[in-house]
N, C-alpha and C positions, 0 to 999 in steps of 0.2 A: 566298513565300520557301521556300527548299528546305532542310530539315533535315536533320542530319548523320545521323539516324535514321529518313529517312523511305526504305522501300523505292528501291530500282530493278529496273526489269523491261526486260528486252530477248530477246524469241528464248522466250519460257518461260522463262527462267532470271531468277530474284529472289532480289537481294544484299538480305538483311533490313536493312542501313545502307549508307550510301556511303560506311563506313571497308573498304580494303583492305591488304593485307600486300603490299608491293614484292618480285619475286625478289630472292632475297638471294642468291650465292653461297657459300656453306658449306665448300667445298675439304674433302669429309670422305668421299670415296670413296674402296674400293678403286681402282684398277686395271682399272676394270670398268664403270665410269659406272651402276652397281648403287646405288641410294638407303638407303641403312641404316635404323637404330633410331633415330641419329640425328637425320635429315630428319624420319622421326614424329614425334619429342619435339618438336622446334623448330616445325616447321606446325602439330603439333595444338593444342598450348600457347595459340598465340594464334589460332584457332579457341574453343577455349575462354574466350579473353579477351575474346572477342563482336564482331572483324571479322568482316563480311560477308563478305568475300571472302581467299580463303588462296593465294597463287601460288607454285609451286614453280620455283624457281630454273632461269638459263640451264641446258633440259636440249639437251646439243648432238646435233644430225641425223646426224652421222658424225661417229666417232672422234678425226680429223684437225682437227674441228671445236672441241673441248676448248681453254680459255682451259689449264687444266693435269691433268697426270692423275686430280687426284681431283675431277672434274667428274663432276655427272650426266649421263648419257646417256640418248637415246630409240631409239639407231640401229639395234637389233634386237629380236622379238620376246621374246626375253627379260627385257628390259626392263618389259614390259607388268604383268607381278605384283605386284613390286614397286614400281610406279608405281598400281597398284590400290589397294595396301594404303597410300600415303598419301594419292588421294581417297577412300578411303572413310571413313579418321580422319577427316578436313578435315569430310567432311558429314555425318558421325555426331555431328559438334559443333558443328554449326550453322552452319560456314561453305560457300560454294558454292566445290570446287575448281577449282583453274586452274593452269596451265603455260605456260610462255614455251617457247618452243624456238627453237633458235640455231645460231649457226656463227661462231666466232671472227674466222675468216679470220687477218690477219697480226698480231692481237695472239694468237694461239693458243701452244703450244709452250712452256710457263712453270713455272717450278716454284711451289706453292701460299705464297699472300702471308708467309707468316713463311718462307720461304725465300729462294733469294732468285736470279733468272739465267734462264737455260732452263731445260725439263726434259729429265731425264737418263733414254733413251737422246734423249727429243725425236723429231721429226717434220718433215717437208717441210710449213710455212704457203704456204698460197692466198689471193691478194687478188685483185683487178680490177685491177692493176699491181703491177711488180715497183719497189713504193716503201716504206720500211719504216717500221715504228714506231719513233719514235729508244728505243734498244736494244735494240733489238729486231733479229733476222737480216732477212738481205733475203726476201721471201715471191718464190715461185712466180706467175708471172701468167698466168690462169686462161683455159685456151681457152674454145672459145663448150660446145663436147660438155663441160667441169665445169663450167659454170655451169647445162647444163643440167640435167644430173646431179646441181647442188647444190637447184636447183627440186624436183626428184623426190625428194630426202632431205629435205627441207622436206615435202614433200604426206608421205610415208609416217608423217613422225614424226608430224604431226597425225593421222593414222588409229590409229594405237599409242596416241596419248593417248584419244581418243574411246573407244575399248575398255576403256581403265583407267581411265573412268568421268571424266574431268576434262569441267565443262560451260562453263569461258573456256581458250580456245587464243592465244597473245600469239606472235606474229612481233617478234622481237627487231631494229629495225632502228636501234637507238641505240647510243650509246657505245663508239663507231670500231671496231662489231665487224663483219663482211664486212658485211649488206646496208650498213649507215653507210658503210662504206670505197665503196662504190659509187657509193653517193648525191655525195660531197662530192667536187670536181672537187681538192680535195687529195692525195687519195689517188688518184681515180679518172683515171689519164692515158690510158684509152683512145682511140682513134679511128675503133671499131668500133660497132655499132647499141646496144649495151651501155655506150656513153663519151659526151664529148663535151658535148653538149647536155642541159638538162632531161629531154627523152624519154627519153636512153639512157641518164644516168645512174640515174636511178627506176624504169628498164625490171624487174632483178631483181626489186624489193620489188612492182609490180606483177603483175608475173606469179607468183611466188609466192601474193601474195595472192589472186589470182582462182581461181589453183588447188586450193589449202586451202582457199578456199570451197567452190567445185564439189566436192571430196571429201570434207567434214564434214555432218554431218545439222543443218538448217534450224535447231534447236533448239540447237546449239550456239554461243558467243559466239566472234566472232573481233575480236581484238584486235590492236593494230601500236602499238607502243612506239618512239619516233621521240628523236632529239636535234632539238631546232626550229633549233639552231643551235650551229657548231661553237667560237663564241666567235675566230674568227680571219680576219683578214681574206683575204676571198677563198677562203673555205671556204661549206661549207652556212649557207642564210639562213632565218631564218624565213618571210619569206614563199614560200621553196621549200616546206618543212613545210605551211602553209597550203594550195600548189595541189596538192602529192602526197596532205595529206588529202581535200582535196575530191574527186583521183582515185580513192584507196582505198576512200571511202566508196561509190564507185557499182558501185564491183566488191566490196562486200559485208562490209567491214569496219565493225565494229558500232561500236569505241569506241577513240579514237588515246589512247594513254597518254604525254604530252609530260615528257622530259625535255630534256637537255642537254649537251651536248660530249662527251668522251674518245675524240675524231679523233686531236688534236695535241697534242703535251707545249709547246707556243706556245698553248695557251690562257691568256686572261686571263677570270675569270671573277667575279662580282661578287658575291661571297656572300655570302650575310644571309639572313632567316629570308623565307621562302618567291619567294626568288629566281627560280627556275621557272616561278612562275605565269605571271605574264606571256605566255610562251609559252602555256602550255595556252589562257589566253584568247583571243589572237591564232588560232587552229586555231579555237575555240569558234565564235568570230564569224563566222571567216574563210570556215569550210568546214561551217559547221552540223552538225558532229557532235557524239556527247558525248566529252568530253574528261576523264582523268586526270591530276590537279593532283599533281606531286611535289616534295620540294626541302626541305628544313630547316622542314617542316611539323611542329608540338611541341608546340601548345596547342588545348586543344578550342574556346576561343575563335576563334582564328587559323583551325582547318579551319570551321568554320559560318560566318567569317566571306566566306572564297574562295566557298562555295557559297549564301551568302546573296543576295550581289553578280553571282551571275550566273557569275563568273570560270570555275567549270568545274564539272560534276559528281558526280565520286567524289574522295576523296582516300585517294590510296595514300600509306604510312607504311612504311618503315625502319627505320633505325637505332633511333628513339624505342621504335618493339617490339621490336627486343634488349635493350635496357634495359629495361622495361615492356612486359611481352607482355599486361598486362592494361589498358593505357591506355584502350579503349573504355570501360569500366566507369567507369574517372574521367572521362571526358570526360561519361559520362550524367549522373553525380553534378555535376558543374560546373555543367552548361550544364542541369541542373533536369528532367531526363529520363531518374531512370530509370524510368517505368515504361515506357520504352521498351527497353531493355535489364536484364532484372534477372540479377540474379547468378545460376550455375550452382546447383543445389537442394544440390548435393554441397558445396560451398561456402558458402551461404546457411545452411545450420544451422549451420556451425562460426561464423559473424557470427552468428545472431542469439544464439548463447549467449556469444559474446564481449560483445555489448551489452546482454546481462541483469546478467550477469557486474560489468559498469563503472559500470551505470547503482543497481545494489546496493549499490557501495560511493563512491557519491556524485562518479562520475569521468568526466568527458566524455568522450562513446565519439566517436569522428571519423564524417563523415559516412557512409564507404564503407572496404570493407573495405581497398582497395589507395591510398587517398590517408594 
């Protein structure tokens, strides 16, 4: 039985738990796709809270590629320092850093979510057709020389991470952002070796992947974040997810991270507490990789139970860590393991003189400092 605290290892690289941190988007940049004090505070925090693994939000390949301006970016060497200084927090606190990097394509162009339209002056969007996101403008559709130019901002951005010390690299091809828009014959109205069929529409995310392998060192984790399904008829199927993992995997993709939709504002989606899975297991089985389980995942019961059962092997967490960036720690205390995870030293004296403190004046101290 696989415990939510027992190592993984892949590449050299070991996630001391199978609890990981989801990119979160943050919309908390200049103007610059520059990572602030910010992005520190939020990653290291629950690094500190005792996930394995810490991933740093959609950082986009080119500028154009930004869901809205105050996105992270990885598109020039500039980037690299301030992308150093937040895996080095990450692994100074015990979690193994990681980056997604991405390309909006035609949901790109947006002002940051408490705003509210495009953004202002905005940008010409790129899709794999000229079909749009409903409210979205109509995008740009992408000759064959920017797709392939978008392959080579893909390879470079992984090279820039690998310098700034990140040791999991996550190709973003989920939640109808350009590779998804490829994948799903919804979006993707090609007729060219790029459209069309299974081959041509999976061709981007393939060939990307092969390439950011071939350009990353052996030791580093390479990851592909997929939608298993677009939730609408005649859009992306799970069992498409299934044979593009089994593709991925042989061209060098270590670990499929399965989510789910955001193609189409026509999805219908079935939401309840760890709704996703399903998918991750369907990949799991289908295409013998290991698979991250994501989706309204909230109880430490609930994650040991997905990976007890086989269902899939890490469980990445969201939202539950903006709320509770310290949820690992209760999850140990729960599920009777912490001496699998014990509290921060820097933390642990300010508990155990709180429980001297409780236990003095006759007052039941709770099991753990964060329950």
């Amino acid at each position: 039985m696989t415990d939510l605290f027992a190592p993984f290892t892949l590449r050299g690289v070991t996630l001391k738990n199978r609890i990981g941190v989801s990119p979160m988007c943050q919309y908390s940049c200049r103007d610059d796709g520059m990572p602030t004090d910010w992005h520190l505070a939020h990653l290291v925090s629950r690094s500190v809270g005792g996930a394995g693994m810490v991933m740093v939000e959609a950082s986009a390949v080119v500028p154009e590629g930004r869901i809205t301006p105050a996105d992270v970016g990885i598109w020039s060497d500039a980037h690299i320092a301030p992308h150093a200084r937040l895996a080095a927090g990450i692994a100074a606190t015990g979690g193994v850093p990681a980056i997604q990097i991405a390309h909006a394509g035609r949901k790109a162009s947006r002002e940051a979510p408490w705003g509210s339209g495009p953004a202002v002056p905005g940008w010409t969007c790129l899709a794999p057709s000229a079909e749009a996101f409903e409210g979205f403008a109509v995008p740009h559709a992408m000759t064959e020389a920017e797709i392939g130019a978008t392959v080579a901002a893909f390879v470079a951005a992984a090279k820039r991470s690998v310098q700034a010390g990140y040791r999991i690299i996550e190709l973003h091809g989920a939640h109808g952002y350009l590779m998804h828009q490829f994948l799903s014959p919804i979006s993707n109205r090609r007729n060219d070796s790029w459209g069309g069929d299974f081959e041509g529409r999976s061709r981007i995310v393939r060939e990307a992947a092969a390439a950011v392998r071939a350009a990353i060192p052996e030791d580093v984790m390479l990851w592909l974040r997929i939608s298993h399904t677009d939730w609408v008829e005649g859009g992306w199927t799970t069992e498409e997810s299934v044979e593009l993992s089994r593709r991925v995997k042989a061209l060098g993709v270590d670990v499929v991270d399965v989510s789910s939709g955001g193609l189409d504002a026509g999805q219908k989606i079935p939401l309840g507490p760890g709704y996703q899975v399903p998918g991750a297991e369907a990949v799991k089985g289908g295409a013998g990789i290991p698979v991250a389980a994501v989706g309204m995942i909230t109880e430490p019961e609930q994650a040991q139970a997905i990976l007890a059962e086989g269902r899939a092997d890490l469980i990445l967490l969201a939202r539950v860590l903006l709320r509770e960036p310290y949820w690992a720690m209760r999850a140990a205390a729960a599920l009777g393991r912490a001496d699998a995870l014990g509290i921060p030293p820097q933390y642990d004296r300010g508990w155990n003189t709180l429980a001297k403190w409780t236990m003095d004046r006759g007052i039941a101290a709770p099991m753990h400092p964060i329950v």
